[in-house]
N, C-alpha and C positions, 0 to 999 in steps of 0.2 A: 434553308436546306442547302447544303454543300452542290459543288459541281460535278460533284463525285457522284453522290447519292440520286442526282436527280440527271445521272448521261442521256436517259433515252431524250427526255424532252427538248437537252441543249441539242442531242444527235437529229432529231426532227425537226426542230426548227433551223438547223442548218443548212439542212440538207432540203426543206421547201424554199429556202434564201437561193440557192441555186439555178442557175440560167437553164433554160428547157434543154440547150443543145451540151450541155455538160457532162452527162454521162448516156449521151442516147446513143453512142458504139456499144455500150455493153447492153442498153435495154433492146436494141435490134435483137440480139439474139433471143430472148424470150418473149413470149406473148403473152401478156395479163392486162388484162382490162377491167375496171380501172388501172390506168396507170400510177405504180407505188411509186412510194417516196424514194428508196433507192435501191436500183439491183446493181450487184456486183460481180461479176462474171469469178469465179472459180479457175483451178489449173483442173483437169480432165472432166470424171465426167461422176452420175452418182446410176449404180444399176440394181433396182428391184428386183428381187429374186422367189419365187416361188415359195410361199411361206415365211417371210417375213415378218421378226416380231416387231411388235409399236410395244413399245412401255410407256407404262400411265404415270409410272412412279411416284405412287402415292395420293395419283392428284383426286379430288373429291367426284364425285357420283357426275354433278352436274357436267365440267370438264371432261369427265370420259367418255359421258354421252358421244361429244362430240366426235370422237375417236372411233365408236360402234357404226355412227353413220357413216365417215368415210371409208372403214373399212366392208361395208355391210354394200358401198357403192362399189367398190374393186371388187366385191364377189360377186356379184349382179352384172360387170361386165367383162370381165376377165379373169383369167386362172390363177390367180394372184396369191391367193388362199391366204391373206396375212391372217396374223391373231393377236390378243391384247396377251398384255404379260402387267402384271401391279408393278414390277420395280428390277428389270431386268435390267442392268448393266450395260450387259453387253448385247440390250436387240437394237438392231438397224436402226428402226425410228425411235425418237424421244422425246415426248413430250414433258415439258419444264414449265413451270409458273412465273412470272415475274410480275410482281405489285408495279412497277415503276412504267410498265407498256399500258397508254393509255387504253379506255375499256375496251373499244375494238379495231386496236391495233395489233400488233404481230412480227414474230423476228421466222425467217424459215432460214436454215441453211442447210445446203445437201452438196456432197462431196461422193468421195470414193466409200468413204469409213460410215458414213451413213448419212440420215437426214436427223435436224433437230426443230423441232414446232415449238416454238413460245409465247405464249399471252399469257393473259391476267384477268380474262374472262371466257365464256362459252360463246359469245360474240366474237371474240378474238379468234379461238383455234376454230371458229365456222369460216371463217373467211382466211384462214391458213391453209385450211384444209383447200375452201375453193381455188386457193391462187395455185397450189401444189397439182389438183386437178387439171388447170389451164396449162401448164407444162407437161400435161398427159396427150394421148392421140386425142382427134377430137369425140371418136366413140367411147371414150373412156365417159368425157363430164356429160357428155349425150345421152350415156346410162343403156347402149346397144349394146349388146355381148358381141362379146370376140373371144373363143375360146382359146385361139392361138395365142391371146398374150400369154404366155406364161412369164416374161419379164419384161421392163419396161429401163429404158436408156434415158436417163434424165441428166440435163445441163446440170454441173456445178454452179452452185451458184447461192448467192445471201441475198437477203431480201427483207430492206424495213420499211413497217408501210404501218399508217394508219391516216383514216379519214379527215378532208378537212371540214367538213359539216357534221352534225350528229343528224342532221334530216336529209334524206335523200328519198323522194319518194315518188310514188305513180299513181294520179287520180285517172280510176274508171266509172264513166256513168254508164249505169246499168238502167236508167227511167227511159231515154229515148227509145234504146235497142236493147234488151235483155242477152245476158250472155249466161250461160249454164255456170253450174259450180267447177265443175271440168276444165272449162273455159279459162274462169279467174283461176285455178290452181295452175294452169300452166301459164299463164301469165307472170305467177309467183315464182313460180321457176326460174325463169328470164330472171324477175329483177333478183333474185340471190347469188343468180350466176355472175352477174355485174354489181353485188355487195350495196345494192339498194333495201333499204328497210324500214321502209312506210306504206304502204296501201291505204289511200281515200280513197275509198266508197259510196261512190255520189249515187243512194239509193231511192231517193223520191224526187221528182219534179212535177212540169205540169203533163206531161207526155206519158206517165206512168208511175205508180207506188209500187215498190217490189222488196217489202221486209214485213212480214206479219206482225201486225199489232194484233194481240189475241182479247184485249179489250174491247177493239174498233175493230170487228172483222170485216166491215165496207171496206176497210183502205185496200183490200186485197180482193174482195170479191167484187167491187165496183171500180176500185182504182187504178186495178192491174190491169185493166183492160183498153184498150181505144180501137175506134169502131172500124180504124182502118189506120195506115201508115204505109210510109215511104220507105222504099229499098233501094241501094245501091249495088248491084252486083257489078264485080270490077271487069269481065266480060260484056254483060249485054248492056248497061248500063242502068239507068235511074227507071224505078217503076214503081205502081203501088199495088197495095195488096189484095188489095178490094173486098176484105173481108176483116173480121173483127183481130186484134192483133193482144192475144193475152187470151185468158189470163196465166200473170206470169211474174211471180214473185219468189224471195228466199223462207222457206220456211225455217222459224229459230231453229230448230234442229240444224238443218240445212247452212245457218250463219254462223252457228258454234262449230262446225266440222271446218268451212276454212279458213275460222281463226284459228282452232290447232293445227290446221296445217300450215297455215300462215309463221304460226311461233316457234316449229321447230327449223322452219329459213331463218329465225331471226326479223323477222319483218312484224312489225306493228299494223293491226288495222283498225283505221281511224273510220268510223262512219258516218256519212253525213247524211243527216235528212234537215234539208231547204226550208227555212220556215223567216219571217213569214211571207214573203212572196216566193215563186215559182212554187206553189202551194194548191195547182189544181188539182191536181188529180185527189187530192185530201178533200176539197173545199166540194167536189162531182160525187165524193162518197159521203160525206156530211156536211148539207149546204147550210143546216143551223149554222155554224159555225163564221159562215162568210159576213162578210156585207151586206149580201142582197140574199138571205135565205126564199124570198119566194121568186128569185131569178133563175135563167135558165144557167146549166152547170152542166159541163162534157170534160173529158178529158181528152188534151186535147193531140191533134193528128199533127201539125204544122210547129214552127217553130217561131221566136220571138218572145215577147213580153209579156204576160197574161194579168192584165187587172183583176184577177180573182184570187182577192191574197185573202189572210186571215184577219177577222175581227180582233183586231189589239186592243180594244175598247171594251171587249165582251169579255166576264173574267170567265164563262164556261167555256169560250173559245180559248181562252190560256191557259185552262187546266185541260185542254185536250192536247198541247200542243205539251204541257208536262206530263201529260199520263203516256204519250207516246215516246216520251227520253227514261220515263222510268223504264218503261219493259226494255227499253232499247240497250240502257246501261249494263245489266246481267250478261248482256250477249261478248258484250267488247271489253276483254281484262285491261287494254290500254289506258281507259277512262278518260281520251282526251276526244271529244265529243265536238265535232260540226256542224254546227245551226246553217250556218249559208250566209243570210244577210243581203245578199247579193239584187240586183235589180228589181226592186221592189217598187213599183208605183205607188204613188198614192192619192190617187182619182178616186177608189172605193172610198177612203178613208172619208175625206175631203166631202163624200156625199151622205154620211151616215153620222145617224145624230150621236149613235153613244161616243162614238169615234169624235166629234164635235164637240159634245158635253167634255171627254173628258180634258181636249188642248183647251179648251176653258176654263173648263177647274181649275186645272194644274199650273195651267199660265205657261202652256207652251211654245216656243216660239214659232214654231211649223207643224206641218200633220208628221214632215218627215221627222222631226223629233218621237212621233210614236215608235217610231223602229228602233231607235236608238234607247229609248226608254223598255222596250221590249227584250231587248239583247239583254239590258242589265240586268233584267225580271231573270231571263233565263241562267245565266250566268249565276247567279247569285242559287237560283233551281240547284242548277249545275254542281254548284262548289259544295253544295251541301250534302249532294253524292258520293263526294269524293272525286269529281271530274273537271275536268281542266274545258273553256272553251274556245273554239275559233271559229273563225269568222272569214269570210272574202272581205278584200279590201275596199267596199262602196259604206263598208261598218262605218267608216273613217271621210273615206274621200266624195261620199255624196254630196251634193250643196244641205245645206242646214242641217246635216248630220248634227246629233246633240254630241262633243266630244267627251264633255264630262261625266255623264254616261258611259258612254263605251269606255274609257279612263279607269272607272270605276270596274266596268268589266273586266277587267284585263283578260283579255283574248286575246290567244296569238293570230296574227293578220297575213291571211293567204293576197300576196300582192298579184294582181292580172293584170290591171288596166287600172289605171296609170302605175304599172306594175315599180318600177322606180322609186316614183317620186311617192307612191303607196307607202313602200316600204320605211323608204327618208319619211314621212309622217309618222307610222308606227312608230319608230327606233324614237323621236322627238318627245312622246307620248310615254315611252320608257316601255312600249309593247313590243313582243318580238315579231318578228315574219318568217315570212316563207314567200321565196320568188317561184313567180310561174309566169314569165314574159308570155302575154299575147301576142303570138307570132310563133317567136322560136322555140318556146315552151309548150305549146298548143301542136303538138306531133298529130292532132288530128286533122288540122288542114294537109293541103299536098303538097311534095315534094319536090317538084317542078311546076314550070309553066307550060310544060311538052304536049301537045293536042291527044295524046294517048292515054294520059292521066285520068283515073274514075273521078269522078264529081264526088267533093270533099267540102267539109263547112268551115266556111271563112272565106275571104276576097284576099287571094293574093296566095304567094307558094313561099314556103319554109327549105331552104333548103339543107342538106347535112352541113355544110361548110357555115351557114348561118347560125342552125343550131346550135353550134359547137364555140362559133365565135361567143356568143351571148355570156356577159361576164354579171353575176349576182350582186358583186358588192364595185359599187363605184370607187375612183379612184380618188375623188373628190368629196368623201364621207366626215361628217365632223365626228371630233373626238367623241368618242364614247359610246357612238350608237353604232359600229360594229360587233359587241355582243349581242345586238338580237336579231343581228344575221345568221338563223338557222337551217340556212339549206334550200333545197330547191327541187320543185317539182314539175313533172313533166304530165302535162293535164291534157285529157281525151275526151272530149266529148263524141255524142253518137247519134246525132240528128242524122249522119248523113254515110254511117257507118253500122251494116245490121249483120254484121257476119264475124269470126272472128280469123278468116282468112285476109279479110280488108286490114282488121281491127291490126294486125302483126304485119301487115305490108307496111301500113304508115306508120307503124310504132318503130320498125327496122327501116335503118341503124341509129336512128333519133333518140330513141328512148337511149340508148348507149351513150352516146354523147351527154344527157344527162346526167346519166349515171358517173360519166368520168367528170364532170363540172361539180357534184357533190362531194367526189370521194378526191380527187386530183386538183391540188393547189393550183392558184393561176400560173406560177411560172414555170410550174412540170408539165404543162398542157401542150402541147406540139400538134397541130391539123394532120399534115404530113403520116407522121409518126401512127396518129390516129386508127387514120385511114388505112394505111398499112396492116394495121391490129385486126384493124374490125371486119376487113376482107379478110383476112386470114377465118376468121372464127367465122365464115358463110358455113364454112362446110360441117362444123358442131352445128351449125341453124340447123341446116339439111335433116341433118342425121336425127335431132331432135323433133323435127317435125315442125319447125319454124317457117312462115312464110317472110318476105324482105324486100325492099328496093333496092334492087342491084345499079342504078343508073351511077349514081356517085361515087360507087365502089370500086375498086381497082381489079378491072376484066382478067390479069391472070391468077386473079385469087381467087375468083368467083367461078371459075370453072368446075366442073366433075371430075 
């Protein structure tokens, strides 16, 4: 393909070649976060005017979509009154098609003579749309009416931008500390404002099951429940409840509502349910299934390691653990499906004959080969769904891990711990990943070390400057296994998080950082720069109804 034919790509890769401080005179002047690939400052200025047309010009059903919600947002908070036109000429806005902008990237230019929006997908003109927003008041992307706008004074200015991961995403466990539907939907909010578009869904552990299986209705009537649990209120501090805490799960109805609402942000939800260890609260609602069916079985109050995984030995126990991905699949149109994998013991295993009989039979080299032999069971389930799966990175990095197995599985590898050198295995393995540094990635530890800070899970404090340092792909990578560097997610757990005022304190401005580490090359990245940005938009938090940690933030942005 000519140099001609293919300019966006040469123009993007040039322009991520670029030193951080090379055109940061003209990015002071706008505030978009993530930070694009390049703005370009304009001579005056571009002014909205009361009624305003956006032309579609022809473009197909899906694309206009996009154009009814941004303008359906300008009615909702200000007097703005635009309206769509199919192929007007001559209206203000313009929206245009280009095959050659990758799928959710984006050209915006806005002058005197009008504004032009270009992509090449409905991913594209959603996150046009958002960055055109970020250059509005901040009650505009807040969605608060101001009837006095009747127009709006916008920078000149161009703007090319597209992501440099295709994964950017935010893992919420909903099994420690349950969050309403309300809840995650305005969490969703957040990450489309910041062009995040992944939601994992970490919906079963040993702490709680909270997804109806209408086959197994124990998982919910006995799983959703535990007899008591731990509070953090970030005022009085740490307490318990002393009374039974649940029951408390998504009814399908209830998980198809915010995946539609999930998919008109553009955000995919992935869900996971944990198998086969962190598997109590399944194993307290059907203890056939365990290891020790006539032992005793709770779901549990406390946190750590739970040896009450599933019988991998038992094939009813395997087909409960597929009759729970069959109902589960319907719910999730994304089809990329998370088993877990993750810190699974095998002490049960180790003491139970079938479990015994079968690393016998089979000639296995450890019990921990059952796990590994397990995943490729499911996998294999999986693919015959039509679903893709993944896995935390212990799939891979446990001692006696079976890898040819997992090999076979090919599952994409959530890296945590040894989040790195996880990754560097996967990519060796020809599997792709996903970073989620334990530490900086982990927005649910605390922010500081400051004596004023609520008690948070994990030893040690993340701070935003940390956060933000944390780079996904080393610099030191061998050839090739940079392709299955896809992205990076910012993971919450909620042992020690039962509120979702806490839940938005420690996610702000960390999860942002995230978010710009996804979407924002390494050498467009600037702290400074950052900071600057993300204090500015306290006051879109405010107005949206966002809670935050102001400590790291810069005190004259953060004022009223």
């Amino acid at each position: 393909m000519s140099i001609q034919g293919n300019w966006w790509k040469v123009l993007v890769a040039f322009l991520f070649m670029l030193p951080s401080g090379s055109v940061m005179a003209a990015q002071s002047t706008v505030n978009i976060t993530p930070r694009p690939v390049s703005v370009q400052m304009l001579e005056g200025s571009c002014r909205l005017r009361q009624g305003f047309v956006v032309s579609t010009n022809h473009l197909p059903d899906s694309l206009v979509a996009e154009a009814r919600v941004f303008i359906e947002h300008l009615v909702a908070a200000t007097s703005l009154r635009p309206r769509l036109s199919s192929g007007s000429a001559k209206a203000f806005m313009q929206l245009r098609f280009e095959a050659s902008i990758p799928a959710e990237g984006y050209r915006l230019r806005l002058n005197s003579r009008g504004i032009q929006v270009t992509a090449s997908t409905s991913s594209g003109f959603f996150y046009a749309f958002r960055s055109l927003m970020h250059l509005m008041p901040a009650q505009v992307l807040a969605g608060k009416e101001d009837v006095s706008l009747k127009a709006l004074t916008l920078p000149a200015v161009e703007i090319v931008d597209a992501p440099r991961f295709p994964y950017r995403g935010f893992m919420l466990d909903v099994s420690r500390h349950f969050f309403t539907t309300d809840e995650v939907k305005k969490m969703l909010r957040l990450m489309a404002d910041y062009k995040m578009n992944r939601f994992h869904w970490h919906l079963t552990d040993d702490q709680g099951w909270r997804v109806e299986i209408k086959k197994y209705p124990r998982l919910t009537s006995v799983g959703s429940v535990a007899e008591d649990s731990r509070f953090v209120d970030m005022d009085k501090g740490v307490y318990w409840l002393r009374k039974p805490y649940g029951p408390y799960f998504y009814t399908q109805e209830e998980i198809k509502d915010v995946v539609a609402y999930a998919r008109k942000l553009h955000i995919e939800v992935i869900p996971e349910v944990d198998m086969p260890g962190h598997f109590t609260a399944a194993m307290t609602a059907y203890p056939e299934f365990s290891c020790t069916p006539q032992g005793e079985h709770k779901v549990w109050t406390g946190w750590g390691i739970s040896e009450d995984v599933l019988n991998v030995a038992n094939p009813a126990a395997v087909q409960f653990a597929k009759d729970i991905l069959s109902e589960l699949i319907p719910l999730f149109p994304s089809k990329q499906i998370h088993i877990g994998g993750d810190e699974c013991p095998t002490a049960a295993w180790e003491k139970n004959e079938l479990c015994q009989a079968l690393v016998s039979r089979e000639g296995l080299p450890s019990f921990r080969a059952l796990q590994s032999r397990f995943i490729l069971e499911m996998a294999e389930f999986l693919k015959g769904k039509g679903c893709h799966t993944c896995v935390w990175n212990e799939a891979i990095t446990a001692k006696d891990a079976g890898l040819d197995d997992v090999k076979k599985a090919g599952p994409t590898v959530y890296c945590w711990n040894p989040a790195a050198a996880g990754a560097r295995k996967a990519s060796s393995m020809g599997l792709d990943n996903i970073i989620s540094f334990y530490g900086p990635y982990y927005i649910n530890r605390k922010q500081s070390t400051d004596a004023d800070e609520p008690d948070a899970a994990g030893n040690g404090a993340d701070s935003l400057s940390v956060t933000y340092a944390a780079e996904p792909v080393p610099a030191d990578l061998e050839a090739g296994y940079g392709k299955h560097y896809k992205g990076v997610l910012a993971t919450f757990w909620t042992e020690h998080v039962s509120d979702n005022r806490y839940l938005e304190y420690l996610a702000l401005p960390r999860l942002i950082a995230i978010a710009e580490a996804g979407w924002t090359s390494k050498a467009r990245k600037n702290y400074e720069d950052f900071r600057r940005r993300v204090s500015a938009d306290t006051r879109f938090w405010r107005l949206a109804g966002y809670n935050y940690c102001p400590k790291q933030l810069l005190k004259t942005q953060t004022l009223e």
